[in-house]
HTML snippet that shows the backbone in 3Dmol.js (N, CA, C, O; Angstrom):
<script src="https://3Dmol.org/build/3Dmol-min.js"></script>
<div id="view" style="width:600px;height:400px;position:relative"></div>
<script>
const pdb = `
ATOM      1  N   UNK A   1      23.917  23.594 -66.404  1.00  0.00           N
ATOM      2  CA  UNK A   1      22.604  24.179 -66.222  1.00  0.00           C
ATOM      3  C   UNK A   1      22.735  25.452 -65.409  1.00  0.00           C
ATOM      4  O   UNK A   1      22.720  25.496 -64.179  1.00  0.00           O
ATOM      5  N   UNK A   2      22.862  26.470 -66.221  1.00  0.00           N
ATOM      6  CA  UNK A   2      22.894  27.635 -65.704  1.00  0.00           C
ATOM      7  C   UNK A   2      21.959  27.862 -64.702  1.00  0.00           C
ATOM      8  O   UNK A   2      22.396  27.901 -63.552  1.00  0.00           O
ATOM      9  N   UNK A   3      20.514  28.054 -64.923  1.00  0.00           N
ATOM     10  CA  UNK A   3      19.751  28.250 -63.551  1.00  0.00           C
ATOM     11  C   UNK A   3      20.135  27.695 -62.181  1.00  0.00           C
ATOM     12  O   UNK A   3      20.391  28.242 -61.108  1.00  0.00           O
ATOM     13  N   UNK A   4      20.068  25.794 -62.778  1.00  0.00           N
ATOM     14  CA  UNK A   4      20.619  25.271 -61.033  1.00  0.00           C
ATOM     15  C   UNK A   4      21.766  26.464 -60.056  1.00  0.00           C
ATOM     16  O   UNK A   4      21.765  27.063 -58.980  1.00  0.00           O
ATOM     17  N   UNK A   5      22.538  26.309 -61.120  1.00  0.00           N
ATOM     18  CA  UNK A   5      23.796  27.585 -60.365  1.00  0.00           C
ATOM     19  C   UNK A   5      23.212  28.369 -59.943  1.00  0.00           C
ATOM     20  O   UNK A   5      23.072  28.080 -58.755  1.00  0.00           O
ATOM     21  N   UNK A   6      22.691  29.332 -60.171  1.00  0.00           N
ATOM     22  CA  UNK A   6      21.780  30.598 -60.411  1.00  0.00           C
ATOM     23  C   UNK A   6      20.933  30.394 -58.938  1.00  0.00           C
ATOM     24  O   UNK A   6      21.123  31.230 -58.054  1.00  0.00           O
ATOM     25  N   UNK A   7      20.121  29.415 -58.736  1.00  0.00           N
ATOM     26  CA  UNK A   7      19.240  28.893 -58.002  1.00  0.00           C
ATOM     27  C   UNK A   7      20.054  28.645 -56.379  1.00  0.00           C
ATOM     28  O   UNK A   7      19.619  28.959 -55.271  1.00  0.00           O
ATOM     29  N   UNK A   8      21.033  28.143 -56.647  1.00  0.00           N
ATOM     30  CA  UNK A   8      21.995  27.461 -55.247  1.00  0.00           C
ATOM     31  C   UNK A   8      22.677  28.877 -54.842  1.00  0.00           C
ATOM     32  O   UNK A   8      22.914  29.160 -53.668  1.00  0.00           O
ATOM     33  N   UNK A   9      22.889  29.505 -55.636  1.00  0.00           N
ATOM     34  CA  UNK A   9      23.382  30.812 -54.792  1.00  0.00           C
ATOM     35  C   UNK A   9      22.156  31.959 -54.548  1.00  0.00           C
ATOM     36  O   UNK A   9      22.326  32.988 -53.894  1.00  0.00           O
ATOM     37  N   UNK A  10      21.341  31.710 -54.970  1.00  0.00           N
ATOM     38  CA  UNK A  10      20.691  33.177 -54.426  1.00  0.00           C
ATOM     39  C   UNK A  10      19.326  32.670 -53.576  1.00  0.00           C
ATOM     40  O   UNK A  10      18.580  33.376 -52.899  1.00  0.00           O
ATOM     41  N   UNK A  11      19.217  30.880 -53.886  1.00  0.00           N
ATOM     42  CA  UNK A  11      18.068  30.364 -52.825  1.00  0.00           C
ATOM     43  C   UNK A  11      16.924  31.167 -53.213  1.00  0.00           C
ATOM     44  O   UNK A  11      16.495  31.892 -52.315  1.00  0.00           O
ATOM     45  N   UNK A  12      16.333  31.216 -54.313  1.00  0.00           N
ATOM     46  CA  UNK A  12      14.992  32.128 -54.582  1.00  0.00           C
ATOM     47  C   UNK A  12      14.072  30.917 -53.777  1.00  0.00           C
ATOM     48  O   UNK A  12      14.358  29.757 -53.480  1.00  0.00           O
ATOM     49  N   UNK A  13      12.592  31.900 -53.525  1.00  0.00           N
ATOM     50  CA  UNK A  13      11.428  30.915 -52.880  1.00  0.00           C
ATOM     51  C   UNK A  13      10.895  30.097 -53.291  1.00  0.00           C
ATOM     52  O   UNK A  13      10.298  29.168 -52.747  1.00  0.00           O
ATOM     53  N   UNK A  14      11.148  30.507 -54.926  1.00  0.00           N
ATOM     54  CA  UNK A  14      10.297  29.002 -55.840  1.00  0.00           C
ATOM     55  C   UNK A  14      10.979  29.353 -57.204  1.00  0.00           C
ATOM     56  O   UNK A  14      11.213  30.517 -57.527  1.00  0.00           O
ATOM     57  N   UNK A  15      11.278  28.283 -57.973  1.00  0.00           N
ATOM     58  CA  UNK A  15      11.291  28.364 -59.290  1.00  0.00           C
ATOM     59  C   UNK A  15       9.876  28.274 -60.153  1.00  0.00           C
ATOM     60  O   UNK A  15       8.725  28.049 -59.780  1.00  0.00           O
ATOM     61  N   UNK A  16      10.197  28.426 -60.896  1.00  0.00           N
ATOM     62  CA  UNK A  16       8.703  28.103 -61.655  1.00  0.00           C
ATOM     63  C   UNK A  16      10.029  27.568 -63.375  1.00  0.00           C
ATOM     64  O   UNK A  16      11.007  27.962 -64.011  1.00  0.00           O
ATOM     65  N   UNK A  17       9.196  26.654 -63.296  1.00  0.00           N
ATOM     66  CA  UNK A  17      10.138  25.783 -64.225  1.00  0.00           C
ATOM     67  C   UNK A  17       8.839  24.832 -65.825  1.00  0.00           C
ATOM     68  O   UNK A  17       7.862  24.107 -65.638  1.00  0.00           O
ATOM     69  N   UNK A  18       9.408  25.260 -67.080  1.00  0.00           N
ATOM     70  CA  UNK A  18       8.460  24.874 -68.057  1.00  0.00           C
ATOM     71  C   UNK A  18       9.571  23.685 -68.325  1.00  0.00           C
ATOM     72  O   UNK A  18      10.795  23.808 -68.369  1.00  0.00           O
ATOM     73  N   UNK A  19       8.796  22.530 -68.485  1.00  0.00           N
ATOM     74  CA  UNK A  19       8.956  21.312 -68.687  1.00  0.00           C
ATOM     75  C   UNK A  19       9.736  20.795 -70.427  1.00  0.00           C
ATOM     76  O   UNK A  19      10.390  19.865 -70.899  1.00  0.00           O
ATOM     77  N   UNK A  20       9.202  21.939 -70.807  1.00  0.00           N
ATOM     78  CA  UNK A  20      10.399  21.363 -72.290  1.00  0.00           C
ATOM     79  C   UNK A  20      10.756  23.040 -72.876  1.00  0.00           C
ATOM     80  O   UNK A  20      10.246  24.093 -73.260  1.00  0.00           O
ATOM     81  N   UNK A  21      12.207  22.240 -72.561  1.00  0.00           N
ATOM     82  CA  UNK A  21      12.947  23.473 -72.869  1.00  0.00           C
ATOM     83  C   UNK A  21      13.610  23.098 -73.698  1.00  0.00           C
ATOM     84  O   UNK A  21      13.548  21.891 -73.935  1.00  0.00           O
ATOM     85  N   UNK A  22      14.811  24.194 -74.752  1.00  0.00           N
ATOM     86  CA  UNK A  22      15.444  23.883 -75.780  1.00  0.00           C
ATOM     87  C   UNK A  22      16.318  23.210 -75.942  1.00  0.00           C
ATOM     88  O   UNK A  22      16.350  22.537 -76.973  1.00  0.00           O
ATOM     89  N   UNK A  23      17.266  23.135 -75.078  1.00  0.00           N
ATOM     90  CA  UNK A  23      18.468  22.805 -74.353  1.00  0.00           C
ATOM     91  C   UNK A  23      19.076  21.214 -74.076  1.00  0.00           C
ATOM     92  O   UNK A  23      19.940  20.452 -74.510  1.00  0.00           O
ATOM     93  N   UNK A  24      17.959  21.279 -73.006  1.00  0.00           N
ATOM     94  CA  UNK A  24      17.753  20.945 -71.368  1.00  0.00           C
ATOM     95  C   UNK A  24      15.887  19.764 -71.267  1.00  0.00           C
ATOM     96  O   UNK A  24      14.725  20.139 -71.420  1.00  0.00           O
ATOM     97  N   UNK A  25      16.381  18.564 -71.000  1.00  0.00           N
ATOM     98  CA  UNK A  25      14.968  18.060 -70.501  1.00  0.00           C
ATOM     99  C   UNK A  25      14.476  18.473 -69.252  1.00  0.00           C
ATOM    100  O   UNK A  25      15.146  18.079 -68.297  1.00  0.00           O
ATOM    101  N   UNK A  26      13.187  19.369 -68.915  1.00  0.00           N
ATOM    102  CA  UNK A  26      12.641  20.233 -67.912  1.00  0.00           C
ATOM    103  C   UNK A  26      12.849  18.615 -66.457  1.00  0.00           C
ATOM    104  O   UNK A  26      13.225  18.876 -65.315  1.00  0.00           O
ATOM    105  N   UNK A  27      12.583  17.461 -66.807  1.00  0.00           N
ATOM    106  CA  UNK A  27      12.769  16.598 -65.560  1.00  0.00           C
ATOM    107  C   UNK A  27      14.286  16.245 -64.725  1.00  0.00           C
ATOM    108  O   UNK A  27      14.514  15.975 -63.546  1.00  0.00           O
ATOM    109  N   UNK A  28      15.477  16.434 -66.335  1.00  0.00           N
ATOM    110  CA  UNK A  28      16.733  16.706 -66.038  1.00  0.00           C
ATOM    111  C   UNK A  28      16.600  17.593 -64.515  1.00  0.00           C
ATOM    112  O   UNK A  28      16.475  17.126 -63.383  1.00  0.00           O
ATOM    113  N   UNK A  29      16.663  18.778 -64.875  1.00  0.00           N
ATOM    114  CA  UNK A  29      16.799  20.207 -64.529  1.00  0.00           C
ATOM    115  C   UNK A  29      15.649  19.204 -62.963  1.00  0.00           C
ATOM    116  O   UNK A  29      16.339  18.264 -62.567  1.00  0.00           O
ATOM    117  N   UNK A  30      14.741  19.242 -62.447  1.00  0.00           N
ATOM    118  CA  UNK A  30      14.228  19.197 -61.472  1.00  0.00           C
ATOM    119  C   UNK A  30      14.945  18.092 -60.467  1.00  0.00           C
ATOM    120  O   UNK A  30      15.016  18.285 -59.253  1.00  0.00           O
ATOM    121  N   UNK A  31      15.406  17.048 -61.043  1.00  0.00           N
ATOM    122  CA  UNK A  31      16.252  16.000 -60.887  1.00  0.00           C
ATOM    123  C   UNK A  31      17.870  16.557 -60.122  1.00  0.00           C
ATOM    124  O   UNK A  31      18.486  16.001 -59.213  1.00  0.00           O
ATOM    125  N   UNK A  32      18.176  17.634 -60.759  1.00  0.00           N
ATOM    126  CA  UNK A  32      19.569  18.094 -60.452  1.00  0.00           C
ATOM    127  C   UNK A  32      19.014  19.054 -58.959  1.00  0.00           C
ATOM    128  O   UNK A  32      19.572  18.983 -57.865  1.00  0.00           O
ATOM    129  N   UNK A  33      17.910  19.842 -59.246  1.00  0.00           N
ATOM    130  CA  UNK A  33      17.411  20.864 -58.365  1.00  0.00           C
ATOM    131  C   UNK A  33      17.327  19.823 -56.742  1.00  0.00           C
ATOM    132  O   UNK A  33      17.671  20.200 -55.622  1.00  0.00           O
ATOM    133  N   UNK A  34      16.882  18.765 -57.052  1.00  0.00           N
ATOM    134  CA  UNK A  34      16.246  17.958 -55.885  1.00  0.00           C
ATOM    135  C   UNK A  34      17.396  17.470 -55.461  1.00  0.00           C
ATOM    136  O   UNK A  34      17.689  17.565 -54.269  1.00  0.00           O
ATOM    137  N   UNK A  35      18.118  16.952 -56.240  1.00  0.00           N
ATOM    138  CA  UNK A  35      19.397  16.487 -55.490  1.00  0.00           C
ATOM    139  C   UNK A  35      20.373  17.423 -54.933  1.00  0.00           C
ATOM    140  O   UNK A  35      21.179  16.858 -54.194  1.00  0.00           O
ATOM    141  N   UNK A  36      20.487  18.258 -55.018  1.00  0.00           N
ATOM    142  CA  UNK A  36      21.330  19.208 -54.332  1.00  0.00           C
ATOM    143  C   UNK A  36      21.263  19.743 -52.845  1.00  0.00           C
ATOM    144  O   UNK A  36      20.536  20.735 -52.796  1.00  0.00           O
ATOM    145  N   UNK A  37      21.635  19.500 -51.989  1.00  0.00           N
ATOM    146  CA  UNK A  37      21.372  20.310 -50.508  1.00  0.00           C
ATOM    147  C   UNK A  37      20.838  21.767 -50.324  1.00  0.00           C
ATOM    148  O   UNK A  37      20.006  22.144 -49.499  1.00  0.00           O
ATOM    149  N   UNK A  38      21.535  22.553 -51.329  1.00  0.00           N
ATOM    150  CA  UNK A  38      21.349  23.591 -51.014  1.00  0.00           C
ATOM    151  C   UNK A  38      20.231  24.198 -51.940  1.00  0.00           C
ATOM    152  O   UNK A  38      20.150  25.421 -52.050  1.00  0.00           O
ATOM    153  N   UNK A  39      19.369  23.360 -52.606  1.00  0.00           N
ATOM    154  CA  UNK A  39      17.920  23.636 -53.387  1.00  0.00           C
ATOM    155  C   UNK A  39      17.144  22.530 -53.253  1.00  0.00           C
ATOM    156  O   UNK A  39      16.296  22.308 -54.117  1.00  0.00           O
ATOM    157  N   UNK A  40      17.257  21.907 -52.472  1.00  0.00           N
ATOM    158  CA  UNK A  40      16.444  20.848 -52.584  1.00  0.00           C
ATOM    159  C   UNK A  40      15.492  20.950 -51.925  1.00  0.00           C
ATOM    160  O   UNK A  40      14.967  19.846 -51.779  1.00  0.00           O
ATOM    161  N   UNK A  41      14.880  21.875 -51.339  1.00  0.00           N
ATOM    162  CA  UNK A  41      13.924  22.515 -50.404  1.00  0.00           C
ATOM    163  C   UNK A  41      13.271  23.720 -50.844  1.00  0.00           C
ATOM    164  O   UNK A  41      12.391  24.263 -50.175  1.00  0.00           O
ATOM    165  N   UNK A  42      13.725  24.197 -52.072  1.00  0.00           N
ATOM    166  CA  UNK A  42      13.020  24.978 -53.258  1.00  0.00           C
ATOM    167  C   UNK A  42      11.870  24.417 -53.938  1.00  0.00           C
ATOM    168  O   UNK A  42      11.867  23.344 -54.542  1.00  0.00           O
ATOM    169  N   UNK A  43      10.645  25.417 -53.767  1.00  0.00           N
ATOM    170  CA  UNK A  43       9.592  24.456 -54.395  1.00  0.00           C
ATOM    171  C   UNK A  43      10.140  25.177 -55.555  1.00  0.00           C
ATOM    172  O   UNK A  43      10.723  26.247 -55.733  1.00  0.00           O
ATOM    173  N   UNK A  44       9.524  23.673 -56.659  1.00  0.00           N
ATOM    174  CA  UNK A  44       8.960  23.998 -57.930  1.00  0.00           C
ATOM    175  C   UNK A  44       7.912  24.117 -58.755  1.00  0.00           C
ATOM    176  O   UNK A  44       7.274  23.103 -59.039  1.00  0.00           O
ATOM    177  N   UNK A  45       7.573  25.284 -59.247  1.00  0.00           N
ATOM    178  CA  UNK A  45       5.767  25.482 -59.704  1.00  0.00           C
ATOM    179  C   UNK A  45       6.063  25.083 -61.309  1.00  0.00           C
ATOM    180  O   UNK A  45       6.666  25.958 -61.932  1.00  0.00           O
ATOM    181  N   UNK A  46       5.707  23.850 -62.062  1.00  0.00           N
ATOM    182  CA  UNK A  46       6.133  23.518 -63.425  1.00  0.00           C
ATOM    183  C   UNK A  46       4.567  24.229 -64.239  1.00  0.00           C
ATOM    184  O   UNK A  46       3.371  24.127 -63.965  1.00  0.00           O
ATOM    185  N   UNK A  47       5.307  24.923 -65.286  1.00  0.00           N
ATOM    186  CA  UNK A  47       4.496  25.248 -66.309  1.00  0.00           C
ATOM    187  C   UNK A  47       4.610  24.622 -67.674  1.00  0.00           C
ATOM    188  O   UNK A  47       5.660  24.038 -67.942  1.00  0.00           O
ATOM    189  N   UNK A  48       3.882  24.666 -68.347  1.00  0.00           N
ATOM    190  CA  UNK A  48       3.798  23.411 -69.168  1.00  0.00           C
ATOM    191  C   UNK A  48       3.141  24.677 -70.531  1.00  0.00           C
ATOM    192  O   UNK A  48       2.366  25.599 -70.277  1.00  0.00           O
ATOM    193  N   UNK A  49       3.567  24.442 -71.552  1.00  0.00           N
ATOM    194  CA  UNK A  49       3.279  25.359 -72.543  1.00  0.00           C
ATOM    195  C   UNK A  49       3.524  24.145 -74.094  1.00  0.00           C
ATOM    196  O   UNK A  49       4.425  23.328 -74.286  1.00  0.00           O
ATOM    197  N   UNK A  50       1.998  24.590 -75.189  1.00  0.00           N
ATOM    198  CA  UNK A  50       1.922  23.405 -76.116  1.00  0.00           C
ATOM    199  C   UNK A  50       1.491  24.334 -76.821  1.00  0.00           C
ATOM    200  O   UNK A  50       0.532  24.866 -76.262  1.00  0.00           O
ATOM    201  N   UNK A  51       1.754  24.823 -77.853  1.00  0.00           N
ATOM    202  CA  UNK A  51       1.844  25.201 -79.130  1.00  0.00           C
ATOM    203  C   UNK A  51       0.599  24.664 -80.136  1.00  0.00           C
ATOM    204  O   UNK A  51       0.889  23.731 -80.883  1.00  0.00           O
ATOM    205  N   UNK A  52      -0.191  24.976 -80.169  1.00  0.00           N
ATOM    206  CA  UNK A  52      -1.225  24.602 -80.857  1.00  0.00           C
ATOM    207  C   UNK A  52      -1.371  24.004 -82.331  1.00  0.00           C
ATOM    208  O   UNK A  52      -2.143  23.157 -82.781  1.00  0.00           O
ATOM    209  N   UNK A  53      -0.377  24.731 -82.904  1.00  0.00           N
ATOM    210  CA  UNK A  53       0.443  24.201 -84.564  1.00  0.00           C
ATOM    211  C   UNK A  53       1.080  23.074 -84.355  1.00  0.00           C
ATOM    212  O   UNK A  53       1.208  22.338 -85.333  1.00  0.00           O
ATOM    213  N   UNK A  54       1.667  22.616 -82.993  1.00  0.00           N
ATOM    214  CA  UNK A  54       1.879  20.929 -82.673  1.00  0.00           C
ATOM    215  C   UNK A  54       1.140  19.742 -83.209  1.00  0.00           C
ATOM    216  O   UNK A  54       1.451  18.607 -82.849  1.00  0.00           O
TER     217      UNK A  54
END
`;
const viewer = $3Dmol.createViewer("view");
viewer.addModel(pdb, "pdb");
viewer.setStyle({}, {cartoon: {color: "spectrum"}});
viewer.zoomTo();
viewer.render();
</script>
């Protein structure tokens, strides 16, 4: 998970994180964020995006 990395070295103030991604399950990714020492004190603002043709 590229971001987590991304995230642990540069300590941004907040992520803002969309919940289904292509990849990656968006709760994965918050799960890894929280457990880590050095982000685990990063808020996260989750955005949530639904496609209407769904």
């Amino acid at each position: 998970m590229e971001g987590v990395k991304i995230a642990s070295e540069i300590h941004p103030n907040g992520i803002i994180l969309d919940l289904v991604l292509p990849d990656v399950n968006g709760a994965k990714v918050i799960k890894e964020i929280k457990t880590k020492p050095e982000t685990r004190n990063i808020p996260i603002h989750i955005l949530f995006v639904k496609d209407n043709d769904e």
